[in-house]
C-alpha positions, 0 to 999 in steps of 0.5 A: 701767281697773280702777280705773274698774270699782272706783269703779264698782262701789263706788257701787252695792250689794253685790248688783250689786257682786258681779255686776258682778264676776262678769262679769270670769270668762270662764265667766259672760261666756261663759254671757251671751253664750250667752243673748243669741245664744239670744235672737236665733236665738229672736227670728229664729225667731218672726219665721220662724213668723209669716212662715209663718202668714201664708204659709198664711192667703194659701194657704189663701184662695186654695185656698177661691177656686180651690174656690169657681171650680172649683164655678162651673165645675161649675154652668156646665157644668149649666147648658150641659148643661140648655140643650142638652137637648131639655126646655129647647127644649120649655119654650123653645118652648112660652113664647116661641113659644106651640107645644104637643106633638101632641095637646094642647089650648092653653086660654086664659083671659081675666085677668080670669076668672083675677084673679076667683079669685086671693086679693089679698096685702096690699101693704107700702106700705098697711101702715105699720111702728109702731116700738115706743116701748119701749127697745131692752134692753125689745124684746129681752126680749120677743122671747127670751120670745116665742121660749122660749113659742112665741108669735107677733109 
């Protein structure tokens, strides 16, 4: 056997010479065992830090959805609370019902009298968008200059 490691050792060159023959001291194979098990329990406690962050990403998602439930809960009950109050039936039945309180007067208007007094809203369908010829890189200029100046589109 050691003359299979000679001939071995004699094709390469003196610097890896000396190191392969370094390795037949039982201190430098000991020390290059250290390393490698030193790597593996490194390499074992990387595998359990990235295990443990993706443990804590799904914690951390399912705490904000059981925070997000327990809001909802909290605006139900609001809401169940505002629907067994004495206002809401009083704005219910004054809507559906047409009821008023004792002592008020009902006026009713005709809708035409009360179209005559509306301001008309242009409608978006008689408008149509002009898309700008200009380049997109152009557009975007223009709109960071009319931000920084306060101008209006």
């Amino acid at each position: 056997m050691d003359e299979k490691i000679n001939k071995l050792v004699k094709k390469y060159t003196p610097y890896v010479r000396a190191y392969i023959l370094s390795l037949r001291d039982i201190r430098n194979l000991g020390m290059l065992i250290v390393v490698i098990i030193v790597l593996l329990v490194t390499w074992s406690g990387i595998k359990s830090v990235q295990t443990n962050y993706g443990l804590e990403k799904q914690i951390t998602k399912l705490q904000q959805q059981n925070d997000l439930t327990k809001l909802q809960n909290e605006n139900q009950a609001l809401n169940n609370a505002y629907y067994q109050s004495s206002q809401y039936r009083e704005v219910t039945a004054r809507e559906n019902f047409g009821l008023s309180a004792p002592g008020e007067t009902e006026l009713l208007v005709p809708k035409e009298v009360a179209l005559a007094h509306t301001v008309k809203q242009p409608s978006d369908s008689q408008q149509p968008t002009e898309i700008p010829s200009q380049p997109f890189w152009q557009r975007n200029f223009q709109a960071w200059l009319n931000f920084f100046l306060h101008r209006s589109n």
